[in-house]
Chimera marker file (.cmm) of the C-alpha trace (Angstrom):
<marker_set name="trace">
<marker id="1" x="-7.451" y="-29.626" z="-17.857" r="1" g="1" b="0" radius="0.5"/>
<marker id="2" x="-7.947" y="-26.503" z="-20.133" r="1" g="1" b="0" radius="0.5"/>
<marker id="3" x="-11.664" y="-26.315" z="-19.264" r="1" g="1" b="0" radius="0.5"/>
<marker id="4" x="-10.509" y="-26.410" z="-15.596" r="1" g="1" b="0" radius="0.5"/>
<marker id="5" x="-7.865" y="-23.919" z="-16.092" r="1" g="1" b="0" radius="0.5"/>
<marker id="6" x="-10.552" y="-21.032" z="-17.688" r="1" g="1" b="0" radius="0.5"/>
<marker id="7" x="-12.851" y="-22.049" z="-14.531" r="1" g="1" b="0" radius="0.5"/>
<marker id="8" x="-9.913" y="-20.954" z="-12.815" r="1" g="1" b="0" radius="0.5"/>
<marker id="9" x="-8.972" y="-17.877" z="-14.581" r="1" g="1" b="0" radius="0.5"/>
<marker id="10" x="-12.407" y="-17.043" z="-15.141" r="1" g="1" b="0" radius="0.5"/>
<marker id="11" x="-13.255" y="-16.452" z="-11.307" r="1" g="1" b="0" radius="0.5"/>
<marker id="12" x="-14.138" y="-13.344" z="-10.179" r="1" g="1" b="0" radius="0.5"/>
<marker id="13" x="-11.068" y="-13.695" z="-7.874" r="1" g="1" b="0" radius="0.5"/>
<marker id="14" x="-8.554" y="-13.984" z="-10.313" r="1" g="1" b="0" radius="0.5"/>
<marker id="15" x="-10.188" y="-11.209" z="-12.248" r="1" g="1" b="0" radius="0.5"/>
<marker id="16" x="-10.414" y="-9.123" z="-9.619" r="1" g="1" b="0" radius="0.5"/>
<marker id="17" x="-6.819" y="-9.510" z="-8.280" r="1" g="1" b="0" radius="0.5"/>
<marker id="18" x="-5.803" y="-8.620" z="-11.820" r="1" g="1" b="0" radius="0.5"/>
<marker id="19" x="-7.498" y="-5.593" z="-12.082" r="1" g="1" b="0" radius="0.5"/>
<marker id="20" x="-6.035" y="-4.574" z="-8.728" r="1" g="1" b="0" radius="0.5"/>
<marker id="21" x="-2.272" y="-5.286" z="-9.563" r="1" g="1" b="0" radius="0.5"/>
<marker id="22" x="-2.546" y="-3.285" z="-12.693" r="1" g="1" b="0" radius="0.5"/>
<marker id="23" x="-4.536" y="-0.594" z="-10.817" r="1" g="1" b="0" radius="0.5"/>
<marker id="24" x="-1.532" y="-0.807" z="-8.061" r="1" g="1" b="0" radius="0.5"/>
<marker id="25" x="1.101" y="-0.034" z="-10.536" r="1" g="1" b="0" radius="0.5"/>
<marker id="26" x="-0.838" y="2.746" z="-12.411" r="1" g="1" b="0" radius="0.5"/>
<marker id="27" x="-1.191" y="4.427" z="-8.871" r="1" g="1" b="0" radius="0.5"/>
<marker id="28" x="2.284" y="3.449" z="-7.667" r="1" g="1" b="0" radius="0.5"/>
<marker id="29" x="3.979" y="5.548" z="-10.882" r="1" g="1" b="0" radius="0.5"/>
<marker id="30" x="1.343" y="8.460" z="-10.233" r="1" g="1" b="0" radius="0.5"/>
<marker id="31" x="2.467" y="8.497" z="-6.836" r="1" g="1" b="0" radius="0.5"/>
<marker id="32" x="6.181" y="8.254" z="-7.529" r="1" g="1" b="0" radius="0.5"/>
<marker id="33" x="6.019" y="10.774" z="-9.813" r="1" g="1" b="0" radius="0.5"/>
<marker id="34" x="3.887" y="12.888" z="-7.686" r="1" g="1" b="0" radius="0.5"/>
<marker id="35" x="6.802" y="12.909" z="-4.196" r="1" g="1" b="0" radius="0.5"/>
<marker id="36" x="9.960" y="12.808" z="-6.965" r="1" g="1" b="0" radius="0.5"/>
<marker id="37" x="8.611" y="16.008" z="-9.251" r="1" g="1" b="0" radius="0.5"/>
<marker id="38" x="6.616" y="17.915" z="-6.224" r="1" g="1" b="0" radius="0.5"/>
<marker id="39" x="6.990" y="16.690" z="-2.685" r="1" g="1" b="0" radius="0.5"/>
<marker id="40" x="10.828" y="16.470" z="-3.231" r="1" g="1" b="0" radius="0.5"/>
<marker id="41" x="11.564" y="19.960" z="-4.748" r="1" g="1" b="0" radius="0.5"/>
<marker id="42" x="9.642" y="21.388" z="-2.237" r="1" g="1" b="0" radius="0.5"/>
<marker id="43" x="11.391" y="19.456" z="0.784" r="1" g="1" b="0" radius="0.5"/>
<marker id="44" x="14.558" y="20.248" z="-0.670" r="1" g="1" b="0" radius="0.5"/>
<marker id="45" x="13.688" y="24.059" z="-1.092" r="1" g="1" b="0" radius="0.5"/>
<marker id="46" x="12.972" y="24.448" z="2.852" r="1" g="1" b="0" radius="0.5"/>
<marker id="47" x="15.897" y="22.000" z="3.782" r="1" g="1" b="0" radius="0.5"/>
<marker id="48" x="18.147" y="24.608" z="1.725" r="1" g="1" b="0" radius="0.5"/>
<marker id="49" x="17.789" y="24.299" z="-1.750" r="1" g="1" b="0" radius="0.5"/>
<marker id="50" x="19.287" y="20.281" z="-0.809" r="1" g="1" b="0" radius="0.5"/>
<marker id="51" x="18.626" y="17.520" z="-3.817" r="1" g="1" b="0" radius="0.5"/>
<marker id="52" x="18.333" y="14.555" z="-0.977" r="1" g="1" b="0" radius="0.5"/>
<marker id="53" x="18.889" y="12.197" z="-4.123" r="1" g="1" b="0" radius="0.5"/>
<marker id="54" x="22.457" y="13.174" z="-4.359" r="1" g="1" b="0" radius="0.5"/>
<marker id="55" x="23.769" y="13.025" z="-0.544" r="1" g="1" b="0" radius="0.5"/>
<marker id="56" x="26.190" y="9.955" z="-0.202" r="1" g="1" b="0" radius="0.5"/>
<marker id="57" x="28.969" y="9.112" z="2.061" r="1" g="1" b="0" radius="0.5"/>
<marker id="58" x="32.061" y="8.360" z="-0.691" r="1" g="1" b="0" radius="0.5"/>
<marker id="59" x="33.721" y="5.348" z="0.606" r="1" g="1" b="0" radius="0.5"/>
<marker id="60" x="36.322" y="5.181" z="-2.009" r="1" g="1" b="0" radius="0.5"/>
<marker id="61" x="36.562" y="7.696" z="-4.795" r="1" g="1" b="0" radius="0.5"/>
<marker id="62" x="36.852" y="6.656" z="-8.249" r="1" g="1" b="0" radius="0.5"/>
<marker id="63" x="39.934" y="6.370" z="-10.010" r="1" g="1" b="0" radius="0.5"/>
<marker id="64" x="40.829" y="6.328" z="-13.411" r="1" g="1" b="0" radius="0.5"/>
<marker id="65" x="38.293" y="7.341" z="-16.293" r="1" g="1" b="0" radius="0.5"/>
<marker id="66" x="35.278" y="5.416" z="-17.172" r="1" g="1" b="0" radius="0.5"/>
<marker id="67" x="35.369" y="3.002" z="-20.187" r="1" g="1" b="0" radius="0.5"/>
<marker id="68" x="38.926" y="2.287" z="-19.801" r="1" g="1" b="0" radius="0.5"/>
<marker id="69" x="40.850" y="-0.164" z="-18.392" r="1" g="1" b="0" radius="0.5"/>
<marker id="70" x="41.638" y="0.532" z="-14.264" r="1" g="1" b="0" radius="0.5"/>
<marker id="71" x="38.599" y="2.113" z="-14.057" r="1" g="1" b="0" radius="0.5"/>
<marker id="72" x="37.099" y="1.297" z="-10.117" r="1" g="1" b="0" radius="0.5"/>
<marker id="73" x="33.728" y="3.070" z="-9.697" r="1" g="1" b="0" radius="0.5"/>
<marker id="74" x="33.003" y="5.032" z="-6.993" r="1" g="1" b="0" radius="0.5"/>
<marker id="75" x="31.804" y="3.200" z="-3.821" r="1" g="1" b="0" radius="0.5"/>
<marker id="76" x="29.392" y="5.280" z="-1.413" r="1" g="1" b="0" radius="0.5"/>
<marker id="77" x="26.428" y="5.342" z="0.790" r="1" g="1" b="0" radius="0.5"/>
<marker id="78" x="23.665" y="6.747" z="-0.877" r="1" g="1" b="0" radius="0.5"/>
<marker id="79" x="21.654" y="8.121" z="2.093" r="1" g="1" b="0" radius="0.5"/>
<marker id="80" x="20.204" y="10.824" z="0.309" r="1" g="1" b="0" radius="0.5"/>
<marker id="81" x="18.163" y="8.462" z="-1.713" r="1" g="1" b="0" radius="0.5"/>
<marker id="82" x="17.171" y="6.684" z="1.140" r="1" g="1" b="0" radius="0.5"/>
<marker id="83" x="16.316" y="9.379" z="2.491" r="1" g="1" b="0" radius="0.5"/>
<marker id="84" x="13.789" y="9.447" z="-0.483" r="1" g="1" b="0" radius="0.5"/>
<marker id="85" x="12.781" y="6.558" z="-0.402" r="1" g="1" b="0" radius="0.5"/>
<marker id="86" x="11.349" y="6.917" z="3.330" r="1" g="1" b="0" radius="0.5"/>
<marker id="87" x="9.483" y="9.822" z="2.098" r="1" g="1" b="0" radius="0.5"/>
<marker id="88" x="7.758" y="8.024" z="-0.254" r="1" g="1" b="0" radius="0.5"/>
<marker id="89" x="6.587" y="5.341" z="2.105" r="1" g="1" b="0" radius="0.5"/>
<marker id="90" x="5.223" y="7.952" z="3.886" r="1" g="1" b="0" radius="0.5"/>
<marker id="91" x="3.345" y="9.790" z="1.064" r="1" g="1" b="0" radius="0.5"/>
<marker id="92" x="2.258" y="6.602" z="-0.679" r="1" g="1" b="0" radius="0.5"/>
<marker id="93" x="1.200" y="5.067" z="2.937" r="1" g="1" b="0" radius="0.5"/>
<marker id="94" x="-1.008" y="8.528" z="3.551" r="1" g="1" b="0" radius="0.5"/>
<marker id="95" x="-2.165" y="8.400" z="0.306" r="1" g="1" b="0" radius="0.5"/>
<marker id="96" x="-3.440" y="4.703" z="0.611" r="1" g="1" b="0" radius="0.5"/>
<marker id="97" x="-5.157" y="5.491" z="3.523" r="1" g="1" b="0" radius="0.5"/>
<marker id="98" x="-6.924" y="8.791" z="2.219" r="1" g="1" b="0" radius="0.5"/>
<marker id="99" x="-8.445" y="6.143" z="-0.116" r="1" g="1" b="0" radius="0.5"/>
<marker id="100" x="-9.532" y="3.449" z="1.943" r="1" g="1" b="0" radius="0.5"/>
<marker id="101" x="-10.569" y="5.799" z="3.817" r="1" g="1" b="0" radius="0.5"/>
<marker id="102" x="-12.929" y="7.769" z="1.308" r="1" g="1" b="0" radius="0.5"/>
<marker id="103" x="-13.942" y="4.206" z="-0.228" r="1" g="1" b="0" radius="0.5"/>
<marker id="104" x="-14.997" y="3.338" z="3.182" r="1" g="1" b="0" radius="0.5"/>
<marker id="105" x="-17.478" y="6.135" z="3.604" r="1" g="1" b="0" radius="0.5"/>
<marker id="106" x="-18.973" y="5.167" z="0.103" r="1" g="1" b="0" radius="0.5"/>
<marker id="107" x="-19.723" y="1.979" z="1.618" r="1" g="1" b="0" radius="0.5"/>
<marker id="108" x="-23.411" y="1.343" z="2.804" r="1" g="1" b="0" radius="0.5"/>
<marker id="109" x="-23.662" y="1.061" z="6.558" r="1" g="1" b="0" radius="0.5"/>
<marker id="110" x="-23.541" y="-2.346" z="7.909" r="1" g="1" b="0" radius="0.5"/>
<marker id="111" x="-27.344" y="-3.297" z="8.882" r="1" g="1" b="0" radius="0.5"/>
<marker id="112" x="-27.751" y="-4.007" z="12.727" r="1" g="1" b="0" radius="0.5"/>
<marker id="113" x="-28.919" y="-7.747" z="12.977" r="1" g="1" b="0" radius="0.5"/>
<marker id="114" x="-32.373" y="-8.133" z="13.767" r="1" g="1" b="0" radius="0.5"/>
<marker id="115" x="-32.926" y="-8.143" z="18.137" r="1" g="1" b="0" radius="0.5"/>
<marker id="116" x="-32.573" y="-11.367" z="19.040" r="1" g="1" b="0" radius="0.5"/>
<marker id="117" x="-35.626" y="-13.178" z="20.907" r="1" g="1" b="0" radius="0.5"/>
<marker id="118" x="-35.620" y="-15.076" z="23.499" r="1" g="1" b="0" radius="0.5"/>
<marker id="119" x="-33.074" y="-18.017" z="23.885" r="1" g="1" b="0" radius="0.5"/>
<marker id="120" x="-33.646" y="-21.801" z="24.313" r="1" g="1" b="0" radius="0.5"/>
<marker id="121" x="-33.094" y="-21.644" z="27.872" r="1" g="1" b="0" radius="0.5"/>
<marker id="122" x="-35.682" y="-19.234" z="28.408" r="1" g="1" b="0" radius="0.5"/>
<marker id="123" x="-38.593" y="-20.721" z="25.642" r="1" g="1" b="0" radius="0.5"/>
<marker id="124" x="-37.858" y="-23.876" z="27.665" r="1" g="1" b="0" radius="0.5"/>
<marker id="125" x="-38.623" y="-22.328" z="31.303" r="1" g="1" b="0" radius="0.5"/>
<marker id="126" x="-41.738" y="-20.671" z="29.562" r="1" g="1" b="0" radius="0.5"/>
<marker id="127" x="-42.722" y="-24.330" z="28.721" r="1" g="1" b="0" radius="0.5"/>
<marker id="128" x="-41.934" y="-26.027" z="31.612" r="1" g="1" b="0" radius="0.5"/>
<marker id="129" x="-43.701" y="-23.406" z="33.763" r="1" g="1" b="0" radius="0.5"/>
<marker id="130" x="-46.706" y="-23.699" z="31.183" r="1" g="1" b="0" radius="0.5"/>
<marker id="131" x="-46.712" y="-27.431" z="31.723" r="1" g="1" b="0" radius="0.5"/>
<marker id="132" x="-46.743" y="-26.501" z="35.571" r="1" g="1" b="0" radius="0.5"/>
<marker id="133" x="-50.198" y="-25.039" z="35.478" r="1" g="1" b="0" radius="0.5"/>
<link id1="1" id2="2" r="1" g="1" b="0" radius="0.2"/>
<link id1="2" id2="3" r="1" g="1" b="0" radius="0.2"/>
<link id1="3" id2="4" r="1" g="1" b="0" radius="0.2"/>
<link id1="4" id2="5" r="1" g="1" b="0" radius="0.2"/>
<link id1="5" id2="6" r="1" g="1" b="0" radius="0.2"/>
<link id1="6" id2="7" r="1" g="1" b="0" radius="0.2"/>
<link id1="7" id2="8" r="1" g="1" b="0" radius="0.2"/>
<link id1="8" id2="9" r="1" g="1" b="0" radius="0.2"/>
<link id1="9" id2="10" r="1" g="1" b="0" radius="0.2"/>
<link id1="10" id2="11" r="1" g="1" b="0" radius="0.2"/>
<link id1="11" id2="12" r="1" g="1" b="0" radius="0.2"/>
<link id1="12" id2="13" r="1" g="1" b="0" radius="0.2"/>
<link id1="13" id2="14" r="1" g="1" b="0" radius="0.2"/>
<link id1="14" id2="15" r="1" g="1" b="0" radius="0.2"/>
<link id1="15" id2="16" r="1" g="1" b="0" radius="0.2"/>
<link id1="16" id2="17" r="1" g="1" b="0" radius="0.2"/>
<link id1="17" id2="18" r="1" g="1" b="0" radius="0.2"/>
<link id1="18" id2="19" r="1" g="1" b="0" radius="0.2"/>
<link id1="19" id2="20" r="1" g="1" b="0" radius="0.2"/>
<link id1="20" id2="21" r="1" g="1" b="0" radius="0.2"/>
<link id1="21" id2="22" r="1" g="1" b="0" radius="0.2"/>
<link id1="22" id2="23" r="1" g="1" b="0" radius="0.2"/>
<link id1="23" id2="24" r="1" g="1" b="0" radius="0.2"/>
<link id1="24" id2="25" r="1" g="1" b="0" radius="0.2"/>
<link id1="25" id2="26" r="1" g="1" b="0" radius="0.2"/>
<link id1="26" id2="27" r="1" g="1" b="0" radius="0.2"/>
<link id1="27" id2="28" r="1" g="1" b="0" radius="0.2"/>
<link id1="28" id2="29" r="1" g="1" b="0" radius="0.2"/>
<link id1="29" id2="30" r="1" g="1" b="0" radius="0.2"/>
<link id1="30" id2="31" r="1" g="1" b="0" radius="0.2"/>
<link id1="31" id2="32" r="1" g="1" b="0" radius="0.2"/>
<link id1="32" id2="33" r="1" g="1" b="0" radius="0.2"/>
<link id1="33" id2="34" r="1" g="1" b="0" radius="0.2"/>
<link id1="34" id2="35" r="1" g="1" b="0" radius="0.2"/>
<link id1="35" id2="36" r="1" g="1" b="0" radius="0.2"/>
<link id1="36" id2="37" r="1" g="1" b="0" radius="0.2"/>
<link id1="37" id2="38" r="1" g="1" b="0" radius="0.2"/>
<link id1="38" id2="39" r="1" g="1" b="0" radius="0.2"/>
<link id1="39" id2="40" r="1" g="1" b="0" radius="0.2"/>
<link id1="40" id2="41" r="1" g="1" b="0" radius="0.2"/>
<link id1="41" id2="42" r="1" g="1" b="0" radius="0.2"/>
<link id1="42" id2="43" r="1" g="1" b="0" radius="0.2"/>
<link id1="43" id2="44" r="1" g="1" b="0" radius="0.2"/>
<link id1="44" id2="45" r="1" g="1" b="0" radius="0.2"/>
<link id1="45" id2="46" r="1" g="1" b="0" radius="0.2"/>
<link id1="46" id2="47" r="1" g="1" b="0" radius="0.2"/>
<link id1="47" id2="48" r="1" g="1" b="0" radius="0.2"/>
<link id1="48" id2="49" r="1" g="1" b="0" radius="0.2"/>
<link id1="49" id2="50" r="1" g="1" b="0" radius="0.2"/>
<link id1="50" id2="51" r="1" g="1" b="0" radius="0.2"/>
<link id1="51" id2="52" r="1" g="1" b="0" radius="0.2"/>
<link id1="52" id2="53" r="1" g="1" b="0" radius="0.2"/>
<link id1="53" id2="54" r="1" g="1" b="0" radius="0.2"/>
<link id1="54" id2="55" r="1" g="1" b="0" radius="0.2"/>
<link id1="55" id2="56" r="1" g="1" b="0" radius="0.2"/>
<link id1="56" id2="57" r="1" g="1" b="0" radius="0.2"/>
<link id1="57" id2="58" r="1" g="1" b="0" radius="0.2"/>
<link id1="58" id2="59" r="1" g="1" b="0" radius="0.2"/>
<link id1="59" id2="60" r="1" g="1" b="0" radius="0.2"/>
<link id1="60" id2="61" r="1" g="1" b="0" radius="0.2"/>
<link id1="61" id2="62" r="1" g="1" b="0" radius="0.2"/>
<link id1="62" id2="63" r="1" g="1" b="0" radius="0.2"/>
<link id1="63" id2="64" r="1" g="1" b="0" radius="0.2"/>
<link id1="64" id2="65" r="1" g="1" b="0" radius="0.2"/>
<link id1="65" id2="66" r="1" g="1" b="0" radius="0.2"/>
<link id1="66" id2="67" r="1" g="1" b="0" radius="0.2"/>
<link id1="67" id2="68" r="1" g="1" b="0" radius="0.2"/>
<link id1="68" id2="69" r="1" g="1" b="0" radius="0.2"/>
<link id1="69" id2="70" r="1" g="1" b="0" radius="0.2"/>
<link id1="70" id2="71" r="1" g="1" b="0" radius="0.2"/>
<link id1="71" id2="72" r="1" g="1" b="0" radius="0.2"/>
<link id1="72" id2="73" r="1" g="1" b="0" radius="0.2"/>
<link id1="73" id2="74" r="1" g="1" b="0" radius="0.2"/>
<link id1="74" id2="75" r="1" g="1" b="0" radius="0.2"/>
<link id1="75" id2="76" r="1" g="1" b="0" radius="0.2"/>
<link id1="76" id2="77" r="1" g="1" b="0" radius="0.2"/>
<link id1="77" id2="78" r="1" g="1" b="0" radius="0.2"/>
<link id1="78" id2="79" r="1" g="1" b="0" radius="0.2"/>
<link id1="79" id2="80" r="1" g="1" b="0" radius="0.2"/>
<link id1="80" id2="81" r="1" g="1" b="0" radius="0.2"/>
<link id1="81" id2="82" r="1" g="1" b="0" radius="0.2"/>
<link id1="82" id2="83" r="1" g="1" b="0" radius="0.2"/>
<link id1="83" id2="84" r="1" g="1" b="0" radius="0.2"/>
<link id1="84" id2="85" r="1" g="1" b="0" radius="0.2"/>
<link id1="85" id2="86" r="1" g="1" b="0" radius="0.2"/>
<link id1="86" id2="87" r="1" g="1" b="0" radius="0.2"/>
<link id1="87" id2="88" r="1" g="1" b="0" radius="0.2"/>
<link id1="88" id2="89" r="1" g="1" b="0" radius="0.2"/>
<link id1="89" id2="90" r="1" g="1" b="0" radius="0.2"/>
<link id1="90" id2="91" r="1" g="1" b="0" radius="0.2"/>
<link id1="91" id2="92" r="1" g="1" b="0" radius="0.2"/>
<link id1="92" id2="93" r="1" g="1" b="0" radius="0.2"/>
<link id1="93" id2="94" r="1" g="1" b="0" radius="0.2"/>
<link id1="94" id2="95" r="1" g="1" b="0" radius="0.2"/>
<link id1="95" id2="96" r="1" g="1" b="0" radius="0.2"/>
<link id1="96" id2="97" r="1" g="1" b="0" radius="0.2"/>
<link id1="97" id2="98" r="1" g="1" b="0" radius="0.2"/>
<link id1="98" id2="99" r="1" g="1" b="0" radius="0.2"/>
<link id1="99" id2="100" r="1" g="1" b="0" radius="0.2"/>
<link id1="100" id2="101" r="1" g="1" b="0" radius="0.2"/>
<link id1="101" id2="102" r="1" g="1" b="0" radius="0.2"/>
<link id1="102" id2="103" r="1" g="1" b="0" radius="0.2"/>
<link id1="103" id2="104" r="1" g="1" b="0" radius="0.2"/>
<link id1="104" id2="105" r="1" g="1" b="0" radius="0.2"/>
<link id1="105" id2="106" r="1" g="1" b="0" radius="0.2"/>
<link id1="106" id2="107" r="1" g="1" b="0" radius="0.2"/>
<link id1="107" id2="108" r="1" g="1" b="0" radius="0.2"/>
<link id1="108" id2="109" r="1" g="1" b="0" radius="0.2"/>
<link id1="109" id2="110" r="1" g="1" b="0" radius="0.2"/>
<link id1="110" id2="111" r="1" g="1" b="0" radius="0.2"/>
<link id1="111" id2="112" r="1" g="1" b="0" radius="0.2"/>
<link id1="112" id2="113" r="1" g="1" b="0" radius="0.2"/>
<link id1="113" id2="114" r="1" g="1" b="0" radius="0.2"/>
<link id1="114" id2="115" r="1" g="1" b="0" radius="0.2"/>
<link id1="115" id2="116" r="1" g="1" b="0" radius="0.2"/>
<link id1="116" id2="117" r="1" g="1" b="0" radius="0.2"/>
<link id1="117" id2="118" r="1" g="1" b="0" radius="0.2"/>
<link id1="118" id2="119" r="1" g="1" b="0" radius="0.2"/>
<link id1="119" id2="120" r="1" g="1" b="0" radius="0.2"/>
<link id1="120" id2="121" r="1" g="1" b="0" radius="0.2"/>
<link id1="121" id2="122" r="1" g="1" b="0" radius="0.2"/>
<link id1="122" id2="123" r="1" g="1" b="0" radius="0.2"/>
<link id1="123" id2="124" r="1" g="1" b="0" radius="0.2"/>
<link id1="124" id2="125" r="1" g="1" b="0" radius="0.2"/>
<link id1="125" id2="126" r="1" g="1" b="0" radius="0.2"/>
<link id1="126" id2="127" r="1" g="1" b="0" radius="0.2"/>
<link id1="127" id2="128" r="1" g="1" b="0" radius="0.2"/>
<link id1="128" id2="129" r="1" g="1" b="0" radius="0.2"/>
<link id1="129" id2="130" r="1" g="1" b="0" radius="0.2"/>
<link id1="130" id2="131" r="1" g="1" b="0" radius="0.2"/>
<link id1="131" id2="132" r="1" g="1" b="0" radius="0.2"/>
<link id1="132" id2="133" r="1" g="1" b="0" radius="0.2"/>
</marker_set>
């Protein structure tokens, strides 16, 4: 069972799909980091100096002060960071694609299959006419 399980591990598919989680999260905290510290700021500068993280709809405000007893948290909609979020599925999305996309042109071209002869129906004519004569 052990030897079975490193045949397992050991494929290049496992191994592969390894390196490309790790290589997913890497990429998903340089992207995060890139919309929160410079797509954001930016956004919020032409939207009018707005922090979109901190935009909520208070539902009930809080009462009483934190760490003692009676304390009931704040309850809101947090749109703004919704708001965020959507962002970022639209930066990470366009960045994904700018890299499948430049992979893809790294790629060799696909080579055109060879022209295809002639097909059984027509080798068989060819002999049955030959036998004809």
């Amino acid at each position: 069972m052990l030897k079975e399980f490193k045949n397992f591990i050991m494929t290049g598919n496992v191994i592969d799909f390894a390196v490309a989680v790790i290589m997913a999260g890497a990429i998903g905290l340089v992207i995060n980091g890139f919309v929160a510290d410079i797509i954001m700021p930016v956004v919020g500068h032409f939207a009018g100096g707005v922090d979109f993280a901190n935009l909520k709809m208070v539902l009930t405000e809080a009462s009483g002060v934190e760490g003692e007893a009676g304390y009931v948290a704040e309850n809101a909609i947090r749109w703004g960071k919704w708001i965020n979020t959507i962002v970022n599925l639209i930066i990470v999305g366009f960045v994904m694609f700018m890299i499948v996309k430049a992979y893809n042109k790294t790629k060799a071209p696909a080579e055109e299959p060879a022209p295809a002869g002639p097909s059984e129906i027509d080798l068989l004519t060819e002999i049955r006419d030959a036998l004809k004569k």
